[in-house]
C-alpha positions in Angstrom: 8.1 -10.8 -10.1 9.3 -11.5 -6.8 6.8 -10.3 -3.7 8.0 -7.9 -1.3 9.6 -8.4 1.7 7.3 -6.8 4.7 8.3 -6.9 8.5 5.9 -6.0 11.4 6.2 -4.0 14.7 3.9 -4.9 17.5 1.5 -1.9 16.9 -0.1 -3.1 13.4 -0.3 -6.7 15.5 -2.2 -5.5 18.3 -4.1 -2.7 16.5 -5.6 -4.7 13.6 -6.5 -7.4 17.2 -7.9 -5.0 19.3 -10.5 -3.9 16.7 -11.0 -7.2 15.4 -9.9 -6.6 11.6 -7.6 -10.1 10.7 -8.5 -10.0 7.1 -6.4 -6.6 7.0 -3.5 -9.3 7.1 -4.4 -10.8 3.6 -3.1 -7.7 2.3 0.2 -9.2 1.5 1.5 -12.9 0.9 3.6 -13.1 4.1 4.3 -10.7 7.2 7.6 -11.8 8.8 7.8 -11.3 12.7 11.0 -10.4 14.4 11.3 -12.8 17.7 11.5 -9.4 19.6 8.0 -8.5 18.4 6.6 -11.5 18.7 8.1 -11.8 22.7 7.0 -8.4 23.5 3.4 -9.3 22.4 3.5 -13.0 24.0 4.9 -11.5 26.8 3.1 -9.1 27.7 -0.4 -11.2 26.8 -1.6 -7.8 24.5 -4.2 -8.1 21.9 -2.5 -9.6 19.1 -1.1 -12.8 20.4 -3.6 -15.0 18.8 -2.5 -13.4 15.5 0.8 -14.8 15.4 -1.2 -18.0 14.7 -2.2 -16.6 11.3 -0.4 -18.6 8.6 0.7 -15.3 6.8 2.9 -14.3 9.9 6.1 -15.5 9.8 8.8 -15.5 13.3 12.3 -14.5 12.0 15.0 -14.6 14.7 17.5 -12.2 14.8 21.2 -12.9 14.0 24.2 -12.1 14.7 24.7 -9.3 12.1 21.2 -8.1 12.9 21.9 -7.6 16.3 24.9 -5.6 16.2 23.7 -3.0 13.1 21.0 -2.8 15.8 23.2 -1.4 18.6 24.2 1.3 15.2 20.7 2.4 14.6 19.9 2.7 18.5 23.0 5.6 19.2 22.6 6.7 15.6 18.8 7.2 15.5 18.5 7.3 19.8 16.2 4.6 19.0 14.5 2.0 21.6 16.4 -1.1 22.0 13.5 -3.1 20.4 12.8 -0.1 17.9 16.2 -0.5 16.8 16.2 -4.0 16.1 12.9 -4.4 14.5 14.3 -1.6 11.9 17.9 -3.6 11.6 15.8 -6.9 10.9 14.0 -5.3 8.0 16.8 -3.4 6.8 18.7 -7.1 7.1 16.1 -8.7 4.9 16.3 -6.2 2.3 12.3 -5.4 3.4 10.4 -2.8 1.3 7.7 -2.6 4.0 8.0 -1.9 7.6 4.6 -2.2 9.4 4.3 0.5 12.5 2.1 2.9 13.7 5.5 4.4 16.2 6.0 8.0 14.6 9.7 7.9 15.6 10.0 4.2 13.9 8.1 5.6 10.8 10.6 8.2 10.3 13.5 6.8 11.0 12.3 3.6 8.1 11.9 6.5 5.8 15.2 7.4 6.4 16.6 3.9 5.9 14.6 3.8 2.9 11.9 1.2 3.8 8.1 2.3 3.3 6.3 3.0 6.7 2.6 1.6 6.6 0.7 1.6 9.6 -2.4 0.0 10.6 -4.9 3.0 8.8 -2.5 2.3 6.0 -3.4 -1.3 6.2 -7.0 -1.4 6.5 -7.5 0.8 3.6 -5.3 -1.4 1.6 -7.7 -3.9 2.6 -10.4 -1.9 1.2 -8.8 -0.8 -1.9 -8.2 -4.6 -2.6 -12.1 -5.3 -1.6 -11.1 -7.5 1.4 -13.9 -5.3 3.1 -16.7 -3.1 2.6 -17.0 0.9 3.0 -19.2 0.2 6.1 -16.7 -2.4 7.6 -13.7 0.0 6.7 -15.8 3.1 8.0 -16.5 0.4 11.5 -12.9 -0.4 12.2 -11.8 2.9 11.9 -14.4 4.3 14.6 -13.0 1.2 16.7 -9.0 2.3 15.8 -9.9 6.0 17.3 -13.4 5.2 20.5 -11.8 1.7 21.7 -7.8 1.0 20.4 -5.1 1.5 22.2 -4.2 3.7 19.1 -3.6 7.5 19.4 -5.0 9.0 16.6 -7.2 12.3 16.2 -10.7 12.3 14.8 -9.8 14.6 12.1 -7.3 12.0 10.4 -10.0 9.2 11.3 -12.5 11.5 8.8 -9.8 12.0 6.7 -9.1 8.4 5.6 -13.0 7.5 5.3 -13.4 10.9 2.6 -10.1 9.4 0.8 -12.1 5.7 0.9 -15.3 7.1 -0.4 -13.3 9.2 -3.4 -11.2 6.2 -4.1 -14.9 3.9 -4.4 -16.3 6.4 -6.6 -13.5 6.2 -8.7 -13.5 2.4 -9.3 -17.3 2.3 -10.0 
């Protein structure tokens, strides 16, 4: 069975870096890396840089095609310029994942019927496939809401830990 094609924003990047949580990344296979995600991290020397050295993350450079379905989604959705593009590259590459934690870029995947998982999404993934404990999940997740430039509330912070601890009782 062929793996699934999964493309990345720059939140999931700089999230997952600024709370220290790499192994989220051996969630899936390979994580391909629009240039225009991987300059706007680069360039703007975020958390999440070093990642881009992690042999799972792949660059992809837009083409032609890409670039003007972009310029489509942008008026059609009133999407970012780089919002827009990092949608048209996983819609371009047939991707079944598009990895954001942007509300507007969630929605609009949804639309374009690729699967919005953000970086929660990805560290309990991480969990549920035992790449990390309950403690470690339950650590990152305190990081994600007290130190991350992640806006999240509390209550969904509590939220996902009760959903871990069901899901462990469940397995054992």
């Amino acid at each position: 069975m062929p793996e699934r094609i999964v493309v990345t924003d720059s939140g999931p990047l700089i999230h997952i870096a600024e709370v220290a949580a790499a192994f989220a990344w051996r969630i899936f296979p390979e994580v391909l890396v629009p240039r225009v995600v991987e300059l706007e991290v680069k360039q703007g020397n975020r958390p999440g840089s070093g990642a881009l050295k992690n042999d799972r993350l792949v660059s992809v450079q837009e083409n032609r095609e890409t670039q003007d379905r972009a310029a489509d989604l942008e008026t059609m959705y009133n999407l970012s310029p780089n919002d827009a593009l990092v949608l048209s590259t996983a819609g371009n590459l047939h991707a079944a994942i598009l990895l954001t934690d942007d509300l507007e870029l969630r929605e609009t995947a949804a639309c374009e019927g690729i699967r919005p998982v953000g970086t929660i999404g990805m560290l309990l993934r991480a969990f549920r496939k035992r790449l990390c404990t309950l403690e470690k999940l339950s650590e990152k997740l305190d990081l994600l809401y007290e130190e991350s430039t992640l806006y999240i509330t509390k209550d969904l912070i509590e939220m996902v830990k009760r959903a871990a601890v069901q899901g462990q009782e469940e397995w054992d």
